[in-house]
ROTOR-558051 format. One line per 8 residues: their letters; for each residue z, y, x of C-alpha. Coordinates in steps of 0.5 Angstrom, whole numbers, plus 500, padded with zeros to 3 digits. Layout:
BEGIN
A> Z/Y/X  ...
// end
This chain:
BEGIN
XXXXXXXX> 507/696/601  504/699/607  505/705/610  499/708/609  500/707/602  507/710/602  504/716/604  502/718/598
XXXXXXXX> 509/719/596  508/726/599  502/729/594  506/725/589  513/729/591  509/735/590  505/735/584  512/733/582
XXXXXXXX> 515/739/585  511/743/582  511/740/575  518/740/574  517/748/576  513/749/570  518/746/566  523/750/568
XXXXXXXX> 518/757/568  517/754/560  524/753/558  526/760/561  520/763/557  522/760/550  530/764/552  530/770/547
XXXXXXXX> 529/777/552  534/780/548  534/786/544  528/792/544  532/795/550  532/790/554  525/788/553  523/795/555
XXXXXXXX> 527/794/562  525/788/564  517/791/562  518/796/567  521/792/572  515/787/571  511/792/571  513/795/578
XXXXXXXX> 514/789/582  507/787/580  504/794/582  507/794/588  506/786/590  498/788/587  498/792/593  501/789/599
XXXXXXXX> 497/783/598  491/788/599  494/790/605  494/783/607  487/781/606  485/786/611  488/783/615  487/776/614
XXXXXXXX> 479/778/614  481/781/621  485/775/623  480/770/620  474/773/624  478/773/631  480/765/629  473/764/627
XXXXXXXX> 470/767/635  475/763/638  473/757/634  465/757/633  464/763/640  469/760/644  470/753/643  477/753/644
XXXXXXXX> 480/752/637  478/746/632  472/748/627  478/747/622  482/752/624  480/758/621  480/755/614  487/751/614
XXXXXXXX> 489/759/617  487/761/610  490/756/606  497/758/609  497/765/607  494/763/601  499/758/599  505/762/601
XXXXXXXX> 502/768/598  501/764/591  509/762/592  512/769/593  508/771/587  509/765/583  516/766/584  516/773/583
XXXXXXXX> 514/773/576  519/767/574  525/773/576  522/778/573  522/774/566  528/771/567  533/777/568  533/780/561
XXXXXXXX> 534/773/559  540/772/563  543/777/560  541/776/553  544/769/554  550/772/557  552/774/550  552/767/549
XXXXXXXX> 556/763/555  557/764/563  555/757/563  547/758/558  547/766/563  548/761/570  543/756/567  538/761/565
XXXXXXXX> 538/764/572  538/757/577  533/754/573  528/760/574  530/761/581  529/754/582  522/755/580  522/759/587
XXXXXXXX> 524/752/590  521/748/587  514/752/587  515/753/595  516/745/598  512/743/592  505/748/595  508/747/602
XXXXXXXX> 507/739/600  502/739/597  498/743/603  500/739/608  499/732/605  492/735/603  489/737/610  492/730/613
XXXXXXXX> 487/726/609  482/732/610  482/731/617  484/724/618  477/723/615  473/727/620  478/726/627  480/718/625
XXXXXXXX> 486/716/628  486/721/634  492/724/631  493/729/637  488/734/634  489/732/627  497/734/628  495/741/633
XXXXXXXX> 490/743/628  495/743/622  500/747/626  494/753/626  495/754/618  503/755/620  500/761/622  497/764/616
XXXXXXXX> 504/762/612  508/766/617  504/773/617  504/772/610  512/771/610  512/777/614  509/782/611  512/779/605
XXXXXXXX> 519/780/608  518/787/611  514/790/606  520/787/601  525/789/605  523/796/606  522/797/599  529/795/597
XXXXXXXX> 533/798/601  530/804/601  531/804/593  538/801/594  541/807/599  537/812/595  541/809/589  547/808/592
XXXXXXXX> 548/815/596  546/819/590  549/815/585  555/812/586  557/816/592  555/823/590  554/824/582  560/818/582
XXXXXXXX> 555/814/576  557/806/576  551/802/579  545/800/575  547/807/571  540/808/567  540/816/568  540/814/576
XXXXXXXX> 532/815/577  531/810/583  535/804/579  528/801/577  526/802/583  532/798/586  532/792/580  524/792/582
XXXXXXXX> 526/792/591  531/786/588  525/781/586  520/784/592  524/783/598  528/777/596  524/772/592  517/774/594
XXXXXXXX> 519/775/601  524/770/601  519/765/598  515/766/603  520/766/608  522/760/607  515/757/605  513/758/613
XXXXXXXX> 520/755/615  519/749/611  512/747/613  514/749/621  518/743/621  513/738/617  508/740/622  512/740/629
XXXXXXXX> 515/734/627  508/731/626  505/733/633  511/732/636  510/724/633  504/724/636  506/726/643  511/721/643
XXXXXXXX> 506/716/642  501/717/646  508/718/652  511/711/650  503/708/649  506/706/642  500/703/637  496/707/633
XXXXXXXX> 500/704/627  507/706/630  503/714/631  502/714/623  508/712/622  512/718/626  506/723/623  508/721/616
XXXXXXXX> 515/720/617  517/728/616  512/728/610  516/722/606  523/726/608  520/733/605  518/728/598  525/725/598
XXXXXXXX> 527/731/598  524/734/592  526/728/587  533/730/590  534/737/589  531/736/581  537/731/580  542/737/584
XXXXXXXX> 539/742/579  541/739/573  548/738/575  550/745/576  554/748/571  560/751/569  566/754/564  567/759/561
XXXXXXXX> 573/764/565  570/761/572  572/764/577  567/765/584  571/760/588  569/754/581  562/758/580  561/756/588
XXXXXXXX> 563/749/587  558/749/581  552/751/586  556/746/592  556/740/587  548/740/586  546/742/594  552/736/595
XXXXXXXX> 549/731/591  541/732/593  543/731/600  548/725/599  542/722/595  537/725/601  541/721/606  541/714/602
XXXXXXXX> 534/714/601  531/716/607  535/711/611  530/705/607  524/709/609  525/710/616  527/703/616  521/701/613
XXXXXXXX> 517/706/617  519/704/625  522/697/624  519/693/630  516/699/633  520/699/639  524/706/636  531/705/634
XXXXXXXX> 530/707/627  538/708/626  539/714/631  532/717/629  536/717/622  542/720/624  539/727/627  536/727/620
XXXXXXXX> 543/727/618  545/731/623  539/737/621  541/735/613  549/736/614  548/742/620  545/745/615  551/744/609
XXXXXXXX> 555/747/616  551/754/616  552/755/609  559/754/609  561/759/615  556/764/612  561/763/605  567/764/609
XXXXXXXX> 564/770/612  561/773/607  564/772/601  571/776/598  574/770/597  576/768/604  580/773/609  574/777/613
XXXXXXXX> 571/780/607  578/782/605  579/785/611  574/788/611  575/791/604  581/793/606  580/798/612  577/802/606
XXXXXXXX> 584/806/606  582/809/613  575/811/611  567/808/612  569/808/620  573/803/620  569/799/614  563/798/620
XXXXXXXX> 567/797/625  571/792/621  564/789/619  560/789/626  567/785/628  567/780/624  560/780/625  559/778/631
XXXXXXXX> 564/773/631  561/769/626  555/768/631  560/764/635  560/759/630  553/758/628  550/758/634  556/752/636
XXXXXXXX> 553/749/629  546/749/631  546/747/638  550/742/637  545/739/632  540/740/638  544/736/642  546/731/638
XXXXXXXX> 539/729/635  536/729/641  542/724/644  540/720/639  533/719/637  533/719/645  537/713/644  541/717/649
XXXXXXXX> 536/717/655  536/723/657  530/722/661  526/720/654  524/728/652  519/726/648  522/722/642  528/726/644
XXXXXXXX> 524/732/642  521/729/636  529/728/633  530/736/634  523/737/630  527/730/625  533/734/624  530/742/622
XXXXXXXX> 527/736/617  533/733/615  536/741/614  530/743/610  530/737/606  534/740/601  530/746/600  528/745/594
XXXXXXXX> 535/747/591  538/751/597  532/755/596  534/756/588  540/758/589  539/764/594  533/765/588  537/766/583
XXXXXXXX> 541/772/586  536/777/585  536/775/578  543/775/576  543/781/580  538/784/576  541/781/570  547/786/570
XXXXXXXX> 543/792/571  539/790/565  546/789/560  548/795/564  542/800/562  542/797/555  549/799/554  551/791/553
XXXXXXXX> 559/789/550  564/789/556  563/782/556  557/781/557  557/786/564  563/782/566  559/775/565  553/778/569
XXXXXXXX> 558/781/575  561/775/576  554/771/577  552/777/580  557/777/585  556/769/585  549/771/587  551/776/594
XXXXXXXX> 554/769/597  548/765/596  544/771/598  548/771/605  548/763/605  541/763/604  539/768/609  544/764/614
XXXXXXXX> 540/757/612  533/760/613  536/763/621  539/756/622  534/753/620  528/757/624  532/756/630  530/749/630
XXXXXXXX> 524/749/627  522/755/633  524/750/638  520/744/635  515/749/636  516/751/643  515/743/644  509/744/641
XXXXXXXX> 507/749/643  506/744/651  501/739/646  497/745/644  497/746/652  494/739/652  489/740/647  487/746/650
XXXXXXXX> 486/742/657  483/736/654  477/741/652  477/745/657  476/737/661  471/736/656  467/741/658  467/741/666
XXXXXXXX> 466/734/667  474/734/668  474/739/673  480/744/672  484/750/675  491/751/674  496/756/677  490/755/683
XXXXXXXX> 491/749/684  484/744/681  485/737/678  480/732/677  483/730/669  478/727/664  481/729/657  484/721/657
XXXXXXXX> 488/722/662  491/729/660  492/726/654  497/721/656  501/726/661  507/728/658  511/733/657  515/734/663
XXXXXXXX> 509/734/668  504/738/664  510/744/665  510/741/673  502/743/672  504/750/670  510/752/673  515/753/667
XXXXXXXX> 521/754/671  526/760/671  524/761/679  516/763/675  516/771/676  511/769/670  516/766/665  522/771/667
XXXXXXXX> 518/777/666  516/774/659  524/772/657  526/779/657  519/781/653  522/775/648  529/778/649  527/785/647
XXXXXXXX> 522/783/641  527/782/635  530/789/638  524/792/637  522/789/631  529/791/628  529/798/631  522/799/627
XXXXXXXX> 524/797/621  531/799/620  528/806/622  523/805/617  528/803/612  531/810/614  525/814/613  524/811/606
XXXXXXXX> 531/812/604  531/819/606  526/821/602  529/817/595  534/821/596  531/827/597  528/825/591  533/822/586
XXXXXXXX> 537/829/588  530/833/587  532/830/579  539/830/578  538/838/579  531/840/576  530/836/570  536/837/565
XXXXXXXX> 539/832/561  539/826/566  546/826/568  549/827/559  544/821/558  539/825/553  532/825/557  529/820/561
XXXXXXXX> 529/820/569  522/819/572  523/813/574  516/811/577  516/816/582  521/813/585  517/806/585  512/811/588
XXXXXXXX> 516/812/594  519/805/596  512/802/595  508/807/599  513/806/604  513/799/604  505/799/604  505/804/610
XXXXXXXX> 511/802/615  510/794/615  504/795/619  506/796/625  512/791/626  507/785/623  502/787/628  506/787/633
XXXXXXXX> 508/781/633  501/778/633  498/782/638  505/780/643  505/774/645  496/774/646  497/780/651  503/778/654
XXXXXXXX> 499/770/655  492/774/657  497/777/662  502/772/664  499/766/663  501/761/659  508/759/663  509/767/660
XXXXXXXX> 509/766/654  513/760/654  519/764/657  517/770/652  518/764/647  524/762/649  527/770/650  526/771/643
XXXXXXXX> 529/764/640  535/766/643  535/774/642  533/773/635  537/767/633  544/771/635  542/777/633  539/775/626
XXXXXXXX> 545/772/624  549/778/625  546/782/621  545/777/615  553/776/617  554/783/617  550/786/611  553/780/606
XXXXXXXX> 559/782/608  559/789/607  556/788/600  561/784/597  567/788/601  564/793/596  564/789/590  572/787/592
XXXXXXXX> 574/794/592  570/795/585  573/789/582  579/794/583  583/792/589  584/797/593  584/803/587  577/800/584
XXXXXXXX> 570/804/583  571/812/584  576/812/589  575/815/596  575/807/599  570/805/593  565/811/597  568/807/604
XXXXXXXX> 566/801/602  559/803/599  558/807/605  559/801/609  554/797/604  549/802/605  549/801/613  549/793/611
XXXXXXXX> 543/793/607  537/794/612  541/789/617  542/784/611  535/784/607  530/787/611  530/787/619  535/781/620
XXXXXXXX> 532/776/614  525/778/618  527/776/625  527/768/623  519/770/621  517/774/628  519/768/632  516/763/628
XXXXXXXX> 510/768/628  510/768/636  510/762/636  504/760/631  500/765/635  501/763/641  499/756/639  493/758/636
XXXXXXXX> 491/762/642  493/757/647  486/756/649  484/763/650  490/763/654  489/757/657  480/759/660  482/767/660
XXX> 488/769/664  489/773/668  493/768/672
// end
């Protein structure tokens, strides 16, 4: 078998991907929903989610239209993009989009079940809402997969072996799956938030009625922001992440070869590499599936265990057989395939690392959360001050975790030659694979916290035995952990996927040049400086020079102005959001105040809230106010290159990688944390539900909500985003600047 036939093993993993997917989406349908009242709940559930998801994509479509028409002058008008470029742009977000959908509607089918099979068993309860939120992961890498294996063949048939244009036109539908995660992520995220401190304030802290209480108006609307922040959003998210790292890592292949003059054969075999990577994967994580399960009376720590089990034994299997196939691969090419294997391993175990920090910092097994629950006592200052405390220390060791991943991997498959950037570069891109390897499992069990979450509110508002709420609480304060874990793993994993894509973002300057070369007969300017290059030439410079030609250093006015731009952006980003979500959460509960005291009856249980209202605020909040901050992410980096220059947006780039990251998991940290110091104290620690330290706790849990599952989980899509923008429009920057 040759390589160009082992390609095939990525359309095959993604068709098998998405196989199992429908599998599992008909076992959960053929569950029994349960009585009459918990199918009316998830109806109602289903039916906003829908409504609201409806809307947003139409909000999205204009801009995509607008966004289409822009690629499309740049690419036809100006001719500094690849004719293909609109059309993979497209098929980014559309892609992205349907998986976010997809995955949505599985959740919302699958919470009643949950919670009908929770009469029945914790272990039938677990199966039912892993296996729907493995839809969401095995749908994500499946399209993603799928869309990538597809558009190399396209291109490949037009372009040959001229791998540098295949590999940068690719990257360009990166752009399409980020706005979309964006939009998905912001809208999402408002929606829920603004439900859930609605829900919470009014509810649990004023009228001191349990959570998921039936006669609280927003709790619909707080079960239908569950499934539209943190599956569709999640999904898409997580969908852009995952094809990143595909698509750095194969322009990144391509660059090495042309730096090393490798064969166009070895070129081939970097570019498929991390496809065959993402194709182990899916078949690892289907077999990891099927192993989670659990007993009867577990505990969190056992149920925890369950989950590691089948995302421990995916990667043990990724390891093992991704080590034959880059033997296969790079044997006799001159490329040590043994340390390109270990920053695989590198990326994959960083990965499991950042899962298990975040654990311990956010679940109320271990010690911080506990903390945190504890300073209750003492009132909800001291609940957030204690939450901002741990917070910030979990900064230290996740940023150690990833930074030594980036040393690591780059040592290595540089075969410890510093100097040797180009394949040290494509290590860094190997190991944001190797991390994301896993996704299809990973991705299932953050998944399947919204389901389990929305589960306990369906048996709480359908009035089900003790029992079958202690199974579904058990799930559910299970699910904050693999929420806090998997927004902690998709932050990780940005963080390498944005540098591989600041690497790639130096190819896209190459192409740019090589076009700009083509034009004028190799006559270029560049920082007033004029070259004599034809496209050949600037084909083969590498890296290091082409920054040379640019300026790309810290004493560039250009590239300092545009670290602290960079810098700045995830604060502005998330100072917009989390005031957006205080807007919207300020007219939830003035509305769910509006209820309890104008419609009589609600609070003894004999008239009906008006729930849909509710679901009217949170969508038209969300629908308004995710504009502005996904527009400005897009408009950013092409204002700050047409005025800066290209070394501008480098820096910018660089700036909002280092701010982000940090601050994104802080936030994530800080949220998860508070949520399950909430759920400590209502487990009954520290005087249990309706106590002054309850209301403490869930204070602290309000402030924690728009920082865990809206601004924060947003911040690792606005520097991918940043990024793709900037790689798409290298080539307007590159013939328009002012510098």
């Amino acid at each position: 078998m040759d390589s160009g036939t082992l390609f095939f093993l990525a359309p095959l993993g993604s068709i098998t991907a998405l196989i199992f997917a429908y599998i599992f989406h008909k076992r959960m349908v053929s569950q029994d929903e349960g009585d009459e009242l918990m199918r009316e709940i998830a109806k109602s559930v289903r039916t906003g989610a829908m409504a609201y998801l409806k809307e947003q994509y139409k909000a999205v479509l204009v801009f995509f239209i607008f966004a289409f028409i822009f690629i499309g002058f740049l690419s036809f008008v100006l001719k500094v993009q690849s004719y293909w470029t609109p059309f993979a742009f497209i098929t980014g977000g559309f892609f992205s989009g349907l998986a976010g959908f997809i995955g949505m509607n599985t959740a919302t089918k699958a919470n009643s079940r949950t919670a009908n099979a929770a009469k029945t068993s914790l272990d039938k309860a677990l199966k039912v809402a892993f296996r729907s939120g493995a839809v969401m992961g095995l749908t994500v890498v499946g399209l993603g997969l799928l869309d990538i294996s597809v558009w190399f063949m396209i291109l490949r048939k037009f372009y040959g072996n001229n791998f540098h244009i295949i590999t940068t036109t690719m990257l360009s539908f990166g752009m399409g799956a980020s706005a979309q995660a964006l939009f998905a992520r912001v809208g999402g995220g408002i929606f829920t938030k603004a439900a859930d401190v609605g829900a919470d304030l009014v509810g649990k802290v004023e009228s001191n009625i349990p959570e998921d209480d039936p006669r609280n108006p927003a709790v619909i609307a707080d079960n239908v922001g569950d499934n539209v922040g943190d599956v569709a959003g999640m999904g898409a998210d997580l969908y852009e992440s995952y094809c990143g790292s595909i698509l750095s890592a194969a322009a990144l292949g391509a660059a090495a070869s042309v730096s090393l003059s490798l064969s166009s054969g070895t070129s081939f075999n970097l570019i498929i590499l991390p496809m065959i990577i993402a194709a182990i994967g899916i078949a690892a994580s289907v077999v990891g599936i099927y192993l989670v399960k659990t007993r009867e009376g577990a505990d969190q720590m056992h149920l925890m265990e369950s989950l590691n089990k089948g995302i421990d034994i995916s990667s043990l299997i990724i390891a093992v057989l991704a080590f034959f196939v880059i033997k296969f691969l790079l044997h006799n090419t001159g490329i040590n395939y043994i340390n390109i294997w270990v920053s695989m391993i590198v990326g994959l175990f960083a990965g499991i690392m950042i899962g298990k920090v975040t654990e311990y910092y956010t679940s109320f097994a271990f010690k911080p959360t506990k903390f945190i629950a504890e300073q209750s006592k003492t009132g909800p200052a001291t609940v957030i001050l204690a939450g901002l405390g741990e917070s910030m220390t979990s900064t230290g060791f996740v940023v150690l975790i990833v930074s030594a991943a980036i040393v690591l991997s780059y040592l290595f498959s540089s075969g410890f030659d510093i100097a040797n950037i180009s394949l040290g570069l494509y290590g860094i891109a190997i190991s944001a694979v190797g991390m994301l390897s896993t996704l299809g499992i990973t991705l299932a069990t953050d998944a399947y916290g919204p389901i389990a979450d929305n589960a306990g509110g369906n048996a709480q508002m359908s009035r089900q035995k003790e029992e079958v709420r202690e199974r579904t609480d058990a799930l559910d304060a299970l699910g904050n952990t693999t929420a806090a874990t998997g927004k902690g793993f998709a932050i990780g994993s940005a963080a390498l996927t944005a540098l591989a894509l600041l690497a790639s973002y130096i190819e896209e300057i190459r192409v740019a040049l090589m076009r700009i070369a083509d034009k004028t007969n190799g006559i270029i300017t560049i920082e007033k400086e004029t070259y004599r290059l034809t496209s050949q030439e600037i084909a083969k410079l590498d890296i290091v020079s082409l920054m040379n030609m640019y300026s790309i250093h810290l004493l560039n006015f250009r590239v300092l102005v545009g670290i602290f731009i960079g810098a700045m952006m995830p604060f502005l980003f998330s100072g917009l959001t989390i005031k957006a979500v205080g807007r919207a959460a300020g007219k939830m509960v003035e509305e769910v105040r509006r209820q309890f005291r104008d419609i009589k009856g609600i609070m003894e249980g004999t008239v009906k809230p008006d729930y849909a209202k509710c679901v009217s605020i949170s969508a038209k909040a969300a629908e308004k106010e995710m504009i502005l901050p996904a527009v400005l992410a897009v408009v950013t980096p092409i204002v700050a290159g047409l005025i800066l220059g290209l070394s501008g947006v480098m820096g910018m780039l660089a700036g909002a990688l280092g701010s982000g990251f940090v601050l994104a998991v802080m936030m994530a940290n800080a949220g998860g944390a508070w949520d399950n110091a909430k759920k400590y104290v209502e487990s009954g620690e520290h005087g249990g539900k309706n106590t002054p330290n309850h209301i403490a706790a869930v204070i602290g849990d309000t402030v924690g909500d728009p920082l865990k599952d809206t601004a924060g989980p947003s911040l690792n899509i606005l520097i991918k985003l940043m990024s793709m923008v900037a790689i798409v429009t290298a080539g307007l920057i590159a013939s328009f600047s002012l510098f």
